[in-house]
Backbone of each chain as ProteinMPNN parsed JSONL, in Angstrom:
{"seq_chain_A": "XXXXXXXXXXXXXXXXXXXXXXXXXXXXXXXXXXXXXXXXXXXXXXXXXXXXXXXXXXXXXXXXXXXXXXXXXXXXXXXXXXXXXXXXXXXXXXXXXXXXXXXXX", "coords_chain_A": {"N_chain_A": [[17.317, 0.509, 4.269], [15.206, -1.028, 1.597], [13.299, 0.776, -1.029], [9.692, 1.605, -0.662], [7.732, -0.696, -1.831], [4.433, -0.743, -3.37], [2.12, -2.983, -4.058], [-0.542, -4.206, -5.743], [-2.761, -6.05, -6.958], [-5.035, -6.754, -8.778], [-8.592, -7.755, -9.621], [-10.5, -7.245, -11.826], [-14.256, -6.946, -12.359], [-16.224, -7.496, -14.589], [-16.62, -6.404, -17.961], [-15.633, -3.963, -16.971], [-13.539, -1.653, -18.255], [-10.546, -1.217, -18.474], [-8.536, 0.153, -19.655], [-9.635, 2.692, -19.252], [-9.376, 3.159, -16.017], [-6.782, 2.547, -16.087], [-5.683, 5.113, -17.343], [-7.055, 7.029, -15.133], [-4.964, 6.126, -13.192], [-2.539, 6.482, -14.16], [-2.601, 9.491, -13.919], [-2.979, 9.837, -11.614], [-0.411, 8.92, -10.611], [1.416, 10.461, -11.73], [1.037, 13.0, -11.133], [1.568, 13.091, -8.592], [4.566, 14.156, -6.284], [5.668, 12.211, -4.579], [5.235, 9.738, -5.389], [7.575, 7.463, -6.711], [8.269, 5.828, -8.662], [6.01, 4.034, -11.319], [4.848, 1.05, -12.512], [3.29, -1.333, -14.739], [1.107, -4.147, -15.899], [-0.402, -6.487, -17.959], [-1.379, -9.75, -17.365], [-0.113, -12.283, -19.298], [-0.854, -14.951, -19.363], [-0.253, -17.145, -19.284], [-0.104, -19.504, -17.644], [-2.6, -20.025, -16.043], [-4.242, -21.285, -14.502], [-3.043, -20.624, -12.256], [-3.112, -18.154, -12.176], [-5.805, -17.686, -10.853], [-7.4, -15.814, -11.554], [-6.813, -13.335, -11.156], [-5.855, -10.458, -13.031], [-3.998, -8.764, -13.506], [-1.407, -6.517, -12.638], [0.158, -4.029, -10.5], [2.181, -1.59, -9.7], [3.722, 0.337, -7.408], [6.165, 2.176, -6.972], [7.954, 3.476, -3.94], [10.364, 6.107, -2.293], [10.523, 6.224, 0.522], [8.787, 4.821, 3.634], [7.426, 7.082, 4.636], [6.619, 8.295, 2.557], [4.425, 6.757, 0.977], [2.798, 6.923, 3.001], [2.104, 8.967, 2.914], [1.062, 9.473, 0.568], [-0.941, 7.661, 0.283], [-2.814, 9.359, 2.039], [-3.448, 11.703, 0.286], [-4.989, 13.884, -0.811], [-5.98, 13.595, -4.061], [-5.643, 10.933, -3.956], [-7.142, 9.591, -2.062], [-9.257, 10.867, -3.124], [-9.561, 9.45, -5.79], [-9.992, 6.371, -4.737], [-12.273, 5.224, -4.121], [-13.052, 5.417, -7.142], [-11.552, 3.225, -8.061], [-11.807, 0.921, -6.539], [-14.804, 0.638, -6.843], [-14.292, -0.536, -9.33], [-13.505, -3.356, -8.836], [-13.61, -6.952, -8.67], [-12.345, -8.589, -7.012], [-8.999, -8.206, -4.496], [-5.626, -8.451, -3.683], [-3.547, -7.117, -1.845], [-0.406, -5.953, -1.305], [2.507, -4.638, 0.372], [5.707, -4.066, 0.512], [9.364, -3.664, 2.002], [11.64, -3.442, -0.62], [14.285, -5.841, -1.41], [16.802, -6.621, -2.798], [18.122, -9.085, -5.193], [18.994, -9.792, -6.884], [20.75, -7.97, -8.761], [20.453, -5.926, -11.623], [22.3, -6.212, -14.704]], "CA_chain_A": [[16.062, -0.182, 3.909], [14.95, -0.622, -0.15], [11.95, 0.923, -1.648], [8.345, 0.961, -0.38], [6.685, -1.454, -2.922], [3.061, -0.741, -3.438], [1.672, -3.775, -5.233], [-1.738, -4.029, -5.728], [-3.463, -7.42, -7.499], [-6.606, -6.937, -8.935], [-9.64, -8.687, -10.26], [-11.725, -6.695, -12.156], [-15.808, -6.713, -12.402], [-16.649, -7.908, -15.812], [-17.231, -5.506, -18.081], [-14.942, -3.141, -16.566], [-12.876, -1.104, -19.749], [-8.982, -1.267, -17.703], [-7.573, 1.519, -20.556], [-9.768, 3.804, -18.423], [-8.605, 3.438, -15.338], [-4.97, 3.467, -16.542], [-5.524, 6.776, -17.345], [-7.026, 7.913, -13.883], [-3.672, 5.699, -12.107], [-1.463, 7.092, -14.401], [-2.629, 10.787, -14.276], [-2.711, 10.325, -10.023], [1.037, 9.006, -10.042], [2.158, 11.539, -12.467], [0.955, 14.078, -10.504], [2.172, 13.25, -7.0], [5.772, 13.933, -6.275], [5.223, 11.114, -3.482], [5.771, 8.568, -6.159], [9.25, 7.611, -7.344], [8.01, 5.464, -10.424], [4.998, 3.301, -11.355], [5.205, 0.024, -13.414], [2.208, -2.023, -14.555], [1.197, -5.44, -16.611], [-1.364, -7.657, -18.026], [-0.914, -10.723, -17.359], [0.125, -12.882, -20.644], [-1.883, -15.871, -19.534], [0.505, -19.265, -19.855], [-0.724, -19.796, -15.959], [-3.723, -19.581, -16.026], [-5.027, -21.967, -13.419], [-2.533, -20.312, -10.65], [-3.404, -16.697, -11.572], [-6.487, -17.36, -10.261], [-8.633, -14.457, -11.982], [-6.263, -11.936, -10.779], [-5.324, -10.55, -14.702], [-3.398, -7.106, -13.788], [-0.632, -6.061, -11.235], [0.345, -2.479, -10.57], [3.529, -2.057, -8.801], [3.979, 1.693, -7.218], [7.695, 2.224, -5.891], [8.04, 5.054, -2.776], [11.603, 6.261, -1.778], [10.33, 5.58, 1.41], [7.441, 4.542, 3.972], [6.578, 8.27, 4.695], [6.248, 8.728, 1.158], [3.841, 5.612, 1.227], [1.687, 7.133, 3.696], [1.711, 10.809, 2.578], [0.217, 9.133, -1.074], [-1.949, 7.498, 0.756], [-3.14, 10.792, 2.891], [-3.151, 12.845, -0.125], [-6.44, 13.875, -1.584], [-6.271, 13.131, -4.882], [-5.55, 9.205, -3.45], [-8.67, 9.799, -1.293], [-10.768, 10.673, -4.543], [-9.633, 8.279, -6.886], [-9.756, 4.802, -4.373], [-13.624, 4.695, -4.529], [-13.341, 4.901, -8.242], [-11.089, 2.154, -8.438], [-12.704, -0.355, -5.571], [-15.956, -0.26, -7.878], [-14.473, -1.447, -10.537], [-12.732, -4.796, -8.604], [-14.193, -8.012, -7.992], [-11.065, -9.154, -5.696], [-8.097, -7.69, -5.001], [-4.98, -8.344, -3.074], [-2.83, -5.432, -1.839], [0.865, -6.262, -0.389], [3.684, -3.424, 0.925], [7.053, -4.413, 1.13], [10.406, -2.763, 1.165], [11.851, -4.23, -1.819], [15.269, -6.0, -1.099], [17.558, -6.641, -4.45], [18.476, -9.964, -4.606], [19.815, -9.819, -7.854], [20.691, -6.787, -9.565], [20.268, -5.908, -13.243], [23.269, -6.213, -15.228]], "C_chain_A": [[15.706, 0.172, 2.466], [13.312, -0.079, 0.229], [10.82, 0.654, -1.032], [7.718, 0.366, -2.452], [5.242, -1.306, -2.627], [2.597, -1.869, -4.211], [0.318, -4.269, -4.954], [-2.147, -5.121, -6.932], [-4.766, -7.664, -7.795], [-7.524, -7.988, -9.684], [-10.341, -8.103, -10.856], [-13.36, -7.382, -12.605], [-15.198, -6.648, -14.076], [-17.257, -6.586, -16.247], [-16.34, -3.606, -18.114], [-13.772, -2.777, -18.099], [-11.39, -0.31, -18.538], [-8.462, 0.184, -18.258], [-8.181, 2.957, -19.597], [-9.267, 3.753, -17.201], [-7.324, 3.415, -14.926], [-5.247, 4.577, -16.41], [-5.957, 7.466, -16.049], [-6.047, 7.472, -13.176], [-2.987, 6.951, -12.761], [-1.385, 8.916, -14.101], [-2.318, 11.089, -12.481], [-1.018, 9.957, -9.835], [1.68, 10.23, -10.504], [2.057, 12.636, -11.75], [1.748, 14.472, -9.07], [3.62, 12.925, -7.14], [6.44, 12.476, -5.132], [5.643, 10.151, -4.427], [6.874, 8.274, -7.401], [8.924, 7.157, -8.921], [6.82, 4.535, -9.842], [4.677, 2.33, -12.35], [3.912, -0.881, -13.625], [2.176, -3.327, -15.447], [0.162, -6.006, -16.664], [-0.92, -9.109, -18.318], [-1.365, -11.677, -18.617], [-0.602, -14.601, -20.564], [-1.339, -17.513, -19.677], [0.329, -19.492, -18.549], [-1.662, -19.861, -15.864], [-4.381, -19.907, -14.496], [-4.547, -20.931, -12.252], [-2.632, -18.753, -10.863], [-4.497, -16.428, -10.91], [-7.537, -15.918, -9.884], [-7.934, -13.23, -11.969], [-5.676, -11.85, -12.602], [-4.192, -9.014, -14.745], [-2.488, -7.499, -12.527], [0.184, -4.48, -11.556], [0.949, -2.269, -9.744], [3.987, -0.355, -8.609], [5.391, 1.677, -6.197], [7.552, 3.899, -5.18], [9.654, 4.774, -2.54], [11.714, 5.601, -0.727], [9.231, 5.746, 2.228], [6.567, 5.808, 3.644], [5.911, 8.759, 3.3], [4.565, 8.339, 0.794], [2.331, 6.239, 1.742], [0.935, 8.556, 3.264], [0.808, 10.981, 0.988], [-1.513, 7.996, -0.516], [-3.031, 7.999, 1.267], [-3.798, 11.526, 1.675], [-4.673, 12.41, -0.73], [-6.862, 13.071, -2.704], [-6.079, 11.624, -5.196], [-6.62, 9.199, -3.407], [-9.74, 9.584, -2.628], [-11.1, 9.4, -5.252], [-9.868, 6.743, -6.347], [-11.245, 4.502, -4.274], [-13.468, 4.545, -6.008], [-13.124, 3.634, -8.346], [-11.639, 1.049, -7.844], [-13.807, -0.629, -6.221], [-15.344, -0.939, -8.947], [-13.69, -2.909, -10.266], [-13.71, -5.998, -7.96], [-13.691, -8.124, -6.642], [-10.407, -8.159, -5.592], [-6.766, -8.235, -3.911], [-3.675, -7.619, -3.023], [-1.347, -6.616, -0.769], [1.586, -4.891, -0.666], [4.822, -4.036, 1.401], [8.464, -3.399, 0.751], [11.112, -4.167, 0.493], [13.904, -4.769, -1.582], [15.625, -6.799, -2.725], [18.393, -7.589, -4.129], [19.075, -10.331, -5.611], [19.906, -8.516, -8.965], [21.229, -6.546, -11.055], [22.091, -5.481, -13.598], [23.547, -4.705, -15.427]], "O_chain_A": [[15.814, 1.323, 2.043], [12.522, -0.312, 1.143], [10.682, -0.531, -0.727], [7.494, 0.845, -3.564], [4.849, -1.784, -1.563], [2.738, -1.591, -5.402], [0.107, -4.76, -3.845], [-1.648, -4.804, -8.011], [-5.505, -8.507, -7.287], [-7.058, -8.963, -10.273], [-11.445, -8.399, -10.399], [-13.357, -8.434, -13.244], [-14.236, -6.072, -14.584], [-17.991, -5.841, -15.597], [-16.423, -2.616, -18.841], [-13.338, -3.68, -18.814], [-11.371, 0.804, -18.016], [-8.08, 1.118, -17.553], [-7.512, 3.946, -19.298], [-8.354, 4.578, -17.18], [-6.784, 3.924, -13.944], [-5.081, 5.142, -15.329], [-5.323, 8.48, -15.755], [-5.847, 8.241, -12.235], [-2.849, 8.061, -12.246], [-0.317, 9.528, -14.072], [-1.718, 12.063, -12.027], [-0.362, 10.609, -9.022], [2.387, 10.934, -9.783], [3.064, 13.342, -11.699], [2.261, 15.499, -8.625], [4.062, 11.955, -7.755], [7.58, 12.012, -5.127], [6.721, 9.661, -4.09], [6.955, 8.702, -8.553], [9.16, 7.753, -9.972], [6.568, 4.263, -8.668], [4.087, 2.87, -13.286], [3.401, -1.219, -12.558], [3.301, -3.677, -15.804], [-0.447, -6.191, -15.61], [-0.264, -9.51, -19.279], [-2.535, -11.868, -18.951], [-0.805, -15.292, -21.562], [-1.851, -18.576, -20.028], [1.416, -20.041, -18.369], [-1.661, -19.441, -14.706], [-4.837, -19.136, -13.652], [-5.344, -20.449, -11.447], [-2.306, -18.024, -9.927], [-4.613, -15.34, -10.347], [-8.054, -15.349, -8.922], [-8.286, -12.229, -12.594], [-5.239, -12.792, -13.264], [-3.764, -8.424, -15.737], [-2.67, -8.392, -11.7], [0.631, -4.035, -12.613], [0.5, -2.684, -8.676], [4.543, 0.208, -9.552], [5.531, 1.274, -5.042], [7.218, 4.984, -5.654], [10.177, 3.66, -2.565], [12.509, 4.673, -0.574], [8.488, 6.671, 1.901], [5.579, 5.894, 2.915], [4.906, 9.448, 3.126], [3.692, 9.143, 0.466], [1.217, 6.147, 1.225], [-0.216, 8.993, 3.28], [0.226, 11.929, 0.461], [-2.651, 7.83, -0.956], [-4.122, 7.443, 1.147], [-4.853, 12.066, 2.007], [-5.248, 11.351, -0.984], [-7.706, 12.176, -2.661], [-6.263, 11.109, -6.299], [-7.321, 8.897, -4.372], [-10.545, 8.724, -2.985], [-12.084, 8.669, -5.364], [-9.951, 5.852, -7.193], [-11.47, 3.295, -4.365], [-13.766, 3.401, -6.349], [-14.014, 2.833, -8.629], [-11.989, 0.135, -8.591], [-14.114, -1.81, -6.378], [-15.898, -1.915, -9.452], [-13.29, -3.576, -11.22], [-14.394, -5.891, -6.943], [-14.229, -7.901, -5.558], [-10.712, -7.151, -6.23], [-7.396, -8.524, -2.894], [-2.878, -7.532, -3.958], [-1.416, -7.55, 0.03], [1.365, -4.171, -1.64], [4.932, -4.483, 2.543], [8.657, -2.689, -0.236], [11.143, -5.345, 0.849], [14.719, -3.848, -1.637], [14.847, -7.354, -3.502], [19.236, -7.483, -3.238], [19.828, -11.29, -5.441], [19.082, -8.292, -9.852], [22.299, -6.967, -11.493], [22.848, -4.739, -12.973], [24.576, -4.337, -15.995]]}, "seq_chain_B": "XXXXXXXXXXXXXXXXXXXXXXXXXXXXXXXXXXXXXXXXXXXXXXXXXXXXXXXXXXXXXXXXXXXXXXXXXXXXXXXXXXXXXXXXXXXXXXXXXXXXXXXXX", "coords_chain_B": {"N_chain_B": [[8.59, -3.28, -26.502], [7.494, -4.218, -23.168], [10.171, -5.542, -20.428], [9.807, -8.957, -19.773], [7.736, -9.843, -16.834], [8.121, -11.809, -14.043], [5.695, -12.607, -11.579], [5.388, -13.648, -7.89], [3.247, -14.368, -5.418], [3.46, -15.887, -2.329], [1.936, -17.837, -0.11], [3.31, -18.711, 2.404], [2.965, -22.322, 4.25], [2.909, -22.803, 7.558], [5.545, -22.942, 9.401], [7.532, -22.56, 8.216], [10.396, -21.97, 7.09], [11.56, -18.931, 5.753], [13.83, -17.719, 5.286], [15.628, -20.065, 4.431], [14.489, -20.856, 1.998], [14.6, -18.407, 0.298], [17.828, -18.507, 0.063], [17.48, -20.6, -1.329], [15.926, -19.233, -3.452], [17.806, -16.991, -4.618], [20.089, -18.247, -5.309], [19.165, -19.9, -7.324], [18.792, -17.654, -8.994], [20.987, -16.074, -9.085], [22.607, -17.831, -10.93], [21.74, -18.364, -13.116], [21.643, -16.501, -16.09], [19.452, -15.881, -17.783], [18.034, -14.677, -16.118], [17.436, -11.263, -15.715], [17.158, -9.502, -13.489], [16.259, -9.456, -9.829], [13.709, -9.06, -7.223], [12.744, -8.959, -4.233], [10.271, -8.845, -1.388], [8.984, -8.411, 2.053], [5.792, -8.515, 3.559], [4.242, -5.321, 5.327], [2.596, -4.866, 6.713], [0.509, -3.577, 7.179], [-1.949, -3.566, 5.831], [-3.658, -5.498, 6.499], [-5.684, -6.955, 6.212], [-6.147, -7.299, 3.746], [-4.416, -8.405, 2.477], [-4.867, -10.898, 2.437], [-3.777, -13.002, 3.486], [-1.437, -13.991, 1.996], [1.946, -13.061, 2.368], [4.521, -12.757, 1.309], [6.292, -11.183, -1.97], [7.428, -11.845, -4.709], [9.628, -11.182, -7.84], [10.509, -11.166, -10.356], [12.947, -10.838, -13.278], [13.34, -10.413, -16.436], [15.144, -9.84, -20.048], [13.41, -10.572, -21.959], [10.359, -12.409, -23.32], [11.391, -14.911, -24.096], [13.253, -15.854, -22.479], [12.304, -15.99, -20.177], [10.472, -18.137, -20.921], [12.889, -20.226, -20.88], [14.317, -19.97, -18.405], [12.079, -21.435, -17.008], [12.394, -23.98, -17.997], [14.7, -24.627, -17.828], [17.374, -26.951, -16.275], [17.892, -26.403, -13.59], [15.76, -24.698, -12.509], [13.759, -26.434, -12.754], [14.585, -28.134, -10.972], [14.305, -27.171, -9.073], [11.992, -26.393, -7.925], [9.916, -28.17, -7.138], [11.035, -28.411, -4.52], [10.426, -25.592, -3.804], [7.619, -25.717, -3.87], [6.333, -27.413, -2.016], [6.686, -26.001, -0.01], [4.459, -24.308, 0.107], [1.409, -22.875, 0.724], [-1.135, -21.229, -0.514], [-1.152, -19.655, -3.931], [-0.197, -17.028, -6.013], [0.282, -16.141, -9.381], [1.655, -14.409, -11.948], [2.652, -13.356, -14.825], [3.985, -10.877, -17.285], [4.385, -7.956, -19.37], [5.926, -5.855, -18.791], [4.782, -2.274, -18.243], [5.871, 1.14, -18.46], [4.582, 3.071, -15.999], [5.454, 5.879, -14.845], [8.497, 6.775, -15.203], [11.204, 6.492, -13.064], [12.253, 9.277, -11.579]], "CA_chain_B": [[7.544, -4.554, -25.752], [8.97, -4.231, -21.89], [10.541, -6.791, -19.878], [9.152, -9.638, -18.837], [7.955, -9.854, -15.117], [7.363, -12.745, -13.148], [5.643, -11.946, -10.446], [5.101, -14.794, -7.664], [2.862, -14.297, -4.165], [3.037, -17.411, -2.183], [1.559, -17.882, 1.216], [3.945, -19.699, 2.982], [2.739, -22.862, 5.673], [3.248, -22.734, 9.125], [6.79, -23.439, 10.057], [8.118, -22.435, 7.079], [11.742, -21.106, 7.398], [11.687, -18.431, 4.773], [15.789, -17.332, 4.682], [16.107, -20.808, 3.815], [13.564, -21.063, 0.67], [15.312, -17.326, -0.071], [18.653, -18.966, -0.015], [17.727, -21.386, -2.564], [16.012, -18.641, -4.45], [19.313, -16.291, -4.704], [21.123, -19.119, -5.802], [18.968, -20.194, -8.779], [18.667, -16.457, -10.04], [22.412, -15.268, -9.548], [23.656, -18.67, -11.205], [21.393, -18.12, -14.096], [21.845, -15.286, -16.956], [18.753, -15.44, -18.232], [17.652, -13.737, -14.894], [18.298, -10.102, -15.163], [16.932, -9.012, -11.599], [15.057, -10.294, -8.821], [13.665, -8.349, -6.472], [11.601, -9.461, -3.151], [9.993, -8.66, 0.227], [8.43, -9.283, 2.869], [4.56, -7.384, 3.861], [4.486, -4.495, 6.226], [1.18, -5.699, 7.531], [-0.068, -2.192, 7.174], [-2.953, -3.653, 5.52], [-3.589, -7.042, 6.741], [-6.824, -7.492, 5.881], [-6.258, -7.485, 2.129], [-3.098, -9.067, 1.984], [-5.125, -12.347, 2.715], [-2.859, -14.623, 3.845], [-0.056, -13.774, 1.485], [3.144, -12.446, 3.043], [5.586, -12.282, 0.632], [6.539, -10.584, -2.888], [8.815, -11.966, -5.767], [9.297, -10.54, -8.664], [11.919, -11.963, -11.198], [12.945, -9.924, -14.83], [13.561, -11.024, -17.795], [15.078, -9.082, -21.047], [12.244, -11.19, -23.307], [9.523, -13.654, -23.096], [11.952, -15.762, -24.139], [14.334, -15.723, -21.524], [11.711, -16.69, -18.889], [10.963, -19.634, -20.621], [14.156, -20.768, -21.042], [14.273, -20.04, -17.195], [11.329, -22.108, -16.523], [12.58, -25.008, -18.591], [16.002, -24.899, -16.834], [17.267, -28.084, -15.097], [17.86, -25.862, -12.111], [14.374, -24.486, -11.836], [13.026, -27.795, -12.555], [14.695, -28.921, -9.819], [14.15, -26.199, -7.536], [10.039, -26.053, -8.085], [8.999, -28.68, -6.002], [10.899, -28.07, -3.035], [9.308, -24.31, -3.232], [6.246, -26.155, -4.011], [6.522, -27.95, -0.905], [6.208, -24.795, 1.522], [3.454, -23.507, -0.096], [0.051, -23.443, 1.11], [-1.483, -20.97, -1.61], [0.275, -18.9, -4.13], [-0.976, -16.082, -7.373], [1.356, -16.333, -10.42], [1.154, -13.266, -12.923], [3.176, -12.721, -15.994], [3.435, -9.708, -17.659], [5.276, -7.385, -19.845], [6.507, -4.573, -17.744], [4.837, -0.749, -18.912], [6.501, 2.284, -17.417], [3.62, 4.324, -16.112], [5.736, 6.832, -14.556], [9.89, 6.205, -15.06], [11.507, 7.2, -12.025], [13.317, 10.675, -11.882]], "C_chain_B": [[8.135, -4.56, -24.158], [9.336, -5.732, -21.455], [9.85, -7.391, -19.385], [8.929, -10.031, -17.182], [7.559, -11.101, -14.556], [7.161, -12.957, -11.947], [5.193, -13.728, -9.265], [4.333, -13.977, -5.768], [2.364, -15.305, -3.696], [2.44, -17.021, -0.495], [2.702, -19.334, 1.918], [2.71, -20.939, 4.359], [3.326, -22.801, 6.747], [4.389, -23.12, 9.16], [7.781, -23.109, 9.347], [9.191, -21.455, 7.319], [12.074, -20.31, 6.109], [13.056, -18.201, 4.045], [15.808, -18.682, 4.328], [15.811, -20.591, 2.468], [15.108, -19.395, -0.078], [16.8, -17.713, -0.666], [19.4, -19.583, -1.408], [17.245, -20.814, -4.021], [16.79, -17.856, -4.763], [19.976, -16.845, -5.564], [20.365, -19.339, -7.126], [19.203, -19.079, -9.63], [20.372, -16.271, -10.62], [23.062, -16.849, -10.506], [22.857, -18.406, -12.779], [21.318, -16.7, -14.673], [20.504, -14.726, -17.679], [17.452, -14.15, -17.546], [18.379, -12.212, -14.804], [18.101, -9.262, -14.049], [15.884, -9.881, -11.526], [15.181, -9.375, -7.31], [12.546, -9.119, -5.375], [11.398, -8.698, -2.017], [8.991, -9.202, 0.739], [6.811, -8.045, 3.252], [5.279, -6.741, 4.642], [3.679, -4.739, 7.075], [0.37, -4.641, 7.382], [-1.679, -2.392, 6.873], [-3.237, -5.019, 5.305], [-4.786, -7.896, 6.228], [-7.404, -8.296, 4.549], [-5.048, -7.539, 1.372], [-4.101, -10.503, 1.978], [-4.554, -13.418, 3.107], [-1.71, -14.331, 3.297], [0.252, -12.364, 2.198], [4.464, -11.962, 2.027], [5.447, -11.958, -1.377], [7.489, -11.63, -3.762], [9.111, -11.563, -7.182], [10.89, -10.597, -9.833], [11.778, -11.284, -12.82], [13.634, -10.552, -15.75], [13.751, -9.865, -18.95], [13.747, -8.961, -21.52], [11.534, -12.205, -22.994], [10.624, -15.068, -23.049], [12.94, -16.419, -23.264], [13.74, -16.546, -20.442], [11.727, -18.082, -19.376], [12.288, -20.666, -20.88], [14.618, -21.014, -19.434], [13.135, -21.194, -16.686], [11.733, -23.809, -17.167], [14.004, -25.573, -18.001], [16.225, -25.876, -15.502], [17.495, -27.787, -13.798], [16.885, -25.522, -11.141], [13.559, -25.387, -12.111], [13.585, -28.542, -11.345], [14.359, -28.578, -8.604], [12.644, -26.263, -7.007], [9.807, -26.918, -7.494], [9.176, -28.41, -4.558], [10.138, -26.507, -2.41], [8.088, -24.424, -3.2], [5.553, -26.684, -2.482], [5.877, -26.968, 0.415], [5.415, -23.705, 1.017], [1.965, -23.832, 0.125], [-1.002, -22.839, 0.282], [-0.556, -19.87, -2.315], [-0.688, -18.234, -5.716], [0.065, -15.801, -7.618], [0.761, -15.198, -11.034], [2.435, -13.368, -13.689], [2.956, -12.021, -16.76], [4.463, -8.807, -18.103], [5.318, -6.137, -19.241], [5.789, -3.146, -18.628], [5.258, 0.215, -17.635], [5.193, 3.155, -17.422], [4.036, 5.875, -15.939], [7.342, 6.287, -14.678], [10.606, 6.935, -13.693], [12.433, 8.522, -12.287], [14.645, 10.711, -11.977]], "O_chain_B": [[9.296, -4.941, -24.013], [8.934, -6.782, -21.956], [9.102, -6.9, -18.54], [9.832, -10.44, -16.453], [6.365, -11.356, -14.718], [8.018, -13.384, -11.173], [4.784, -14.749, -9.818], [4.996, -13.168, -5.119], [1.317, -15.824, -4.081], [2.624, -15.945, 0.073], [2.659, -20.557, 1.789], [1.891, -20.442, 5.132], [4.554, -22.733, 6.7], [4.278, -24.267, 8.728], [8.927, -23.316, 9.747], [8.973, -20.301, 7.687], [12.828, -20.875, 5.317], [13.383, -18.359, 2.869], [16.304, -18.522, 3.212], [16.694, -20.177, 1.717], [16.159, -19.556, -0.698], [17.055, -17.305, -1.799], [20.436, -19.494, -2.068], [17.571, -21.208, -5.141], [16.482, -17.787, -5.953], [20.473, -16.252, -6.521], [20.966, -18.936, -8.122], [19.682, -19.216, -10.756], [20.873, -16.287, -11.745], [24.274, -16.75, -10.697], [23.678, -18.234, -13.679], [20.99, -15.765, -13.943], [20.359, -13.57, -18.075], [16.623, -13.353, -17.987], [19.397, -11.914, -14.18], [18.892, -8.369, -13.744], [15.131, -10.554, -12.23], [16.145, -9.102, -6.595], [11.607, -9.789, -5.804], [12.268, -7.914, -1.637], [8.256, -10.09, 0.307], [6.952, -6.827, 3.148], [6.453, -7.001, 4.906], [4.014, -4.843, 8.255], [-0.807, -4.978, 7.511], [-2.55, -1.702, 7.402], [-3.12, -5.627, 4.241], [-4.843, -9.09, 5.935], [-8.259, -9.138, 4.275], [-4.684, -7.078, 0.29], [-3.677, -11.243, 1.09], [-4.905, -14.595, 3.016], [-0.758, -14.375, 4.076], [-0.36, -11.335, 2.482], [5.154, -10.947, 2.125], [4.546, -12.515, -2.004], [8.369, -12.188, -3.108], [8.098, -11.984, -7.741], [11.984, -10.033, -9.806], [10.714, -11.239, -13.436], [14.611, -11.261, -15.512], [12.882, -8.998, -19.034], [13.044, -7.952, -21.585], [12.099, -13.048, -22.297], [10.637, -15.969, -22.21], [13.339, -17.562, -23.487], [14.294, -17.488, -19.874], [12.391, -19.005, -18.906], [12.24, -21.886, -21.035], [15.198, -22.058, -19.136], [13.578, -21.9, -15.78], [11.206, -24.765, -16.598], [14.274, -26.754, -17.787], [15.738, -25.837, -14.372], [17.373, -28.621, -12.901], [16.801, -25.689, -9.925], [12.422, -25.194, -11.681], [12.992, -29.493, -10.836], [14.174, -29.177, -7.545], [12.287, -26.184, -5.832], [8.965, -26.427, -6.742], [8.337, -28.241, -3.673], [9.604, -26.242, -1.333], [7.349, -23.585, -2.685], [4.466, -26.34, -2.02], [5.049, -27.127, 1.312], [5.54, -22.516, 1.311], [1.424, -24.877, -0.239], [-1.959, -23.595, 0.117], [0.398, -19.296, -1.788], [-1.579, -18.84, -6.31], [0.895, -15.348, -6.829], [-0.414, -14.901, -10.816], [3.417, -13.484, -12.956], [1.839, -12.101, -17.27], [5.467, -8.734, -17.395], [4.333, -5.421, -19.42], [6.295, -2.949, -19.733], [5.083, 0.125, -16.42], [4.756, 3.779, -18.388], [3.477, 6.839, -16.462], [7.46, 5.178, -14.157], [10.327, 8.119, -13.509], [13.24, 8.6, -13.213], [15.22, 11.778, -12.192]]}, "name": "protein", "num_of_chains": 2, "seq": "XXXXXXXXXXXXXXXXXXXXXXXXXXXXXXXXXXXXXXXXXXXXXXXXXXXXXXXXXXXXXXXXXXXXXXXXXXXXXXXXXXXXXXXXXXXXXXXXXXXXXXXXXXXXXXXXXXXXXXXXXXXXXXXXXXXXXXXXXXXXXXXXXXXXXXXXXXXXXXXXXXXXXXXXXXXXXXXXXXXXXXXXXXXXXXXXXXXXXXXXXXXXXXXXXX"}
């Protein structure tokens, strides 16, 4: 089985200054050995209509589920997911294991 | 500047035979070069509430901006886009230049 994919689709609340809570993601992945890598993006905008407000995606890879759950469990998750929920309008969250359907040269 | 991502979360309609659609997405990526991975899945359900409706992941790489559209302009994925259009009931597009928050170990 590939990769737990964490991918997480937000909306942020107007207003909201993103560079900061980079720095509280990045400082909670960095910390937890729970997470294999963590990849992120603002979206460049030639879609507009079909992004449908969502302007970010934040893409957390786990070895595997337990990993998943044990980052989920772990405190310094716990702390930081009220920060982040205030600052989202929307959001939509998907978990998949990640199957490689074409692999990088 | 990182690679370009194009991320795609569609909600499939009812009846919708996904390994097919899959099939025909495989085939456009591996036949094209400008595609340097493609990665997908499927939810876990883990968190159903705030998946909303979308089920599945896609997530297609690109060296360079340029690459995608050259991919999107391609008489293959012009041909392919309606029939995926077809078995979609809603769907959130994102593009976005890839940052490494954490690189994997």
């Amino acid at each position: 089985m590939g990769h737990l994919k964490h991918l997480v689709i937000p909306k942020f609340k107007e207003g909201v200054v993103v560079e900061e809570i980079m720095k509280g993601m990045e400082k909670l992945v960095s910390e937890l050995d729970t997470v294999k890598s963590f990849e992120w993006g603002k979206d460049i905008g030639s879609q507009e209509m079909r992004r449908q407000g969502f302007t970010h995606a934040f893409l957390v890879t786990f070895q595997k589920e337990e990993d998943f759950t044990s980052f989920l469990d772990h405190p310094s998750h716990v702390e930081f997911s009220p920060t982040f929920s205030a600052t989202i309008e929307k959001i939509v969250l998907l978990d998949f294991h990640a199957v490689l359907g074409k692999a990088p040269a």
